[in-house]
C-alpha positions in Angstrom: 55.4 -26.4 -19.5 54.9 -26.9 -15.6 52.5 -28.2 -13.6 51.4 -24.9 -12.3 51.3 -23.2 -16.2 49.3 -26.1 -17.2 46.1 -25.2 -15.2 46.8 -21.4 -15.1 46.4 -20.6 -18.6 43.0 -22.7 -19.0 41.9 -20.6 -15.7 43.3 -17.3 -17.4 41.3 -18.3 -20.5 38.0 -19.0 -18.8 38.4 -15.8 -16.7 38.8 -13.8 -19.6 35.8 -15.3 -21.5 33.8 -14.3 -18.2 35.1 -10.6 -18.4 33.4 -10.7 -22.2 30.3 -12.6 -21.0 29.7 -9.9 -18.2 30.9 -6.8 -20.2 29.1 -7.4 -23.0 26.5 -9.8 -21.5 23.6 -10.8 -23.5 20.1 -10.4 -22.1 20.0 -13.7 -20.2 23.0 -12.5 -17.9 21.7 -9.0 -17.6 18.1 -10.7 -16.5 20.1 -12.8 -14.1 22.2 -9.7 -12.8 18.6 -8.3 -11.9 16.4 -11.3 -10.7 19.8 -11.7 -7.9 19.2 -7.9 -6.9 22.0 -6.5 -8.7 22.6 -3.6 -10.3 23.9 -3.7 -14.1 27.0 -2.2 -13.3 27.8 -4.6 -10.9 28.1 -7.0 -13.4 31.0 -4.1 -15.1 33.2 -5.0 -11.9 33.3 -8.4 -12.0 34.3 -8.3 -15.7 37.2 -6.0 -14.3 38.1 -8.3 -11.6 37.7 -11.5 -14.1 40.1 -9.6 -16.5 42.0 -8.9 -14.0 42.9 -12.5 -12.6 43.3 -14.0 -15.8 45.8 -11.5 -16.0 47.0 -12.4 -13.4 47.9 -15.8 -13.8 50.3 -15.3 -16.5 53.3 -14.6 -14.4 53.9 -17.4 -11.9 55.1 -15.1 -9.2 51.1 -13.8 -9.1 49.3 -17.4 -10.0 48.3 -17.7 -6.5 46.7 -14.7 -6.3 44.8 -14.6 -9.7 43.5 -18.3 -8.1 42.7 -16.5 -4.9 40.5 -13.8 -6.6 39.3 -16.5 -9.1 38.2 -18.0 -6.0 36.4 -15.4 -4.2 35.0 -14.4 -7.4 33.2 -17.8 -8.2 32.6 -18.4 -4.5 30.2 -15.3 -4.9 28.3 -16.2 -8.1 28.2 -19.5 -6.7 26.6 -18.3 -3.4 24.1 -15.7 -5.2 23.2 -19.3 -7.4 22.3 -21.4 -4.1 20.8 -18.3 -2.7 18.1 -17.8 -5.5 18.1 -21.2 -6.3 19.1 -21.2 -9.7 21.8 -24.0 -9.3 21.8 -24.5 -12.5 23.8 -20.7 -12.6 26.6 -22.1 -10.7 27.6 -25.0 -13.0 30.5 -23.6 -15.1 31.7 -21.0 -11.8 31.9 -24.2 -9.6 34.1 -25.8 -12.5 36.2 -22.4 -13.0 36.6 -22.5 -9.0 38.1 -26.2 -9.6 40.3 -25.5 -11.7 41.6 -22.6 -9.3 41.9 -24.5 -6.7 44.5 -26.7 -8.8 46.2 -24.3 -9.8 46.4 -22.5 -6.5 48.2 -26.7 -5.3 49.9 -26.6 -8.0 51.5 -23.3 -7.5 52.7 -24.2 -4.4 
């Protein structure tokens, strides 16, 4: 196993745990969803862009750009976090956008 597979398919797994979190959230997530102004189905298209990065990183050819979106993704819950101050909220995205950010070096 490469460098580059060995962070990708721990960011493919947390992405894909996301998707679950936010398609099926459980009332806590859909109370968040609402307190940062969003509408529930809002949190449908992040699942579908979460499912579709981890997807994403399983071919190395598309690694970068599952990190990329993984990126912008978490950039964005981390930014509605700081913005409401509910830091707390952008623990695990700031640790998924870590381990993006490897992966997006190490794919290079």
């Amino acid at each position: 196993m490469n460098l580059s597979a060995t962070f990708a398919w721990p960011l493919g797994a947390a992405l894909a745990a996301g998707a679950l979190v936010n398609a099926f959230a459980p009332r806590s997530i859909r109370q968040r969803y609402s307190e940062w102004g969003y509408s529930q189905r809002f949190r449908y298209i992040i699942a579908g862009l979460e499912l579709a990065a981890a997807a994403l990183t399983a071919l190395p050819a598309t690694r970068t750009i599952a990190a990329a979106l993984a990126i912008a993704i978490m950039g964005g819950i981390i930014g509605s976090a700081v913005t409401k101050r509910q830091t707390g909220a952008a623990t695990i995205p700031i640790a998924i956008l870590l381990l993006a950010l490897i992966t997006t070096i190490a794919s290079s």
